[in-house]
N, C-alpha and C positions, 0 to 999 in steps of 0.2 A: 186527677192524680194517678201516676201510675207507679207500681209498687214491684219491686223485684228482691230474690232473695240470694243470696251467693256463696255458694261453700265452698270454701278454699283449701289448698294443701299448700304445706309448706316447709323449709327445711326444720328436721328434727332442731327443735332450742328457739327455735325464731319468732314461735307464735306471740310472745308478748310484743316484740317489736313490731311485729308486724299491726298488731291490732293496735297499737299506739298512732302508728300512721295511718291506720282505716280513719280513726276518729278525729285525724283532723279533716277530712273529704268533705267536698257539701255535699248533700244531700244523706249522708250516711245517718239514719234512724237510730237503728242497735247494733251492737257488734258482738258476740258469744264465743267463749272458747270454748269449743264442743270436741268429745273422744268421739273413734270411729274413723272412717274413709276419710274422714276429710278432719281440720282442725279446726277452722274458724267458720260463724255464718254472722255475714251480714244481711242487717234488713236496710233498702234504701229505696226512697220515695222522690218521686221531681216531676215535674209536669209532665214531661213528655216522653216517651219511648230514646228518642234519638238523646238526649242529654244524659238517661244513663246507659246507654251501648259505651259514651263517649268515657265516663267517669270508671265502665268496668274493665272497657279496651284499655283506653292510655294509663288512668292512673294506679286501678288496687292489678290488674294484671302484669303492668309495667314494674312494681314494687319488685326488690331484690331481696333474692328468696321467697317468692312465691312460685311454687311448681305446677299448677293448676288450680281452675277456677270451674265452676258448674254453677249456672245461671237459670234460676225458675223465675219465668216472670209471672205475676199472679193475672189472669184474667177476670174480670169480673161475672157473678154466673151465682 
């Protein structure tokens, strides 16, 4: 299981909408609206590396009204 976590920015006002679309994602674990640099973090989990590149490229980056994303993937250690 591979494990990444994603902090997002997004237009002033949008953060509920937007976290309402995280949660429908597969693989999406939790989602937090958090103050600070960023607004939102998600936590999401999926087998493999490449399946969530796929879910954080096309779908939560792709979302309108998000302005950036910052992506930590957890290694194991």
């Amino acid at each position: 299981m591979v494990t990444a976590y994603v902090l997002i920015s997004c237009d002033l006002g949008f953060d509920a909408e937007i976290i309402d679309e995280i949660k429908q994602l597969e693989d999406v674990k939790e989602v937090h609206w958090v103050f600070g640099a960023y607004d939102i973090l998600v936590k999401l989990e999926s087998a493999n590396v490449e399946n969530l590149k796929d879910i954080i490229t096309w779908k939560i980056r792709k979302l309108n009204r998000v302005r950036s994303t910052l992506t930590l993937m957890v290694t194991e250690g």
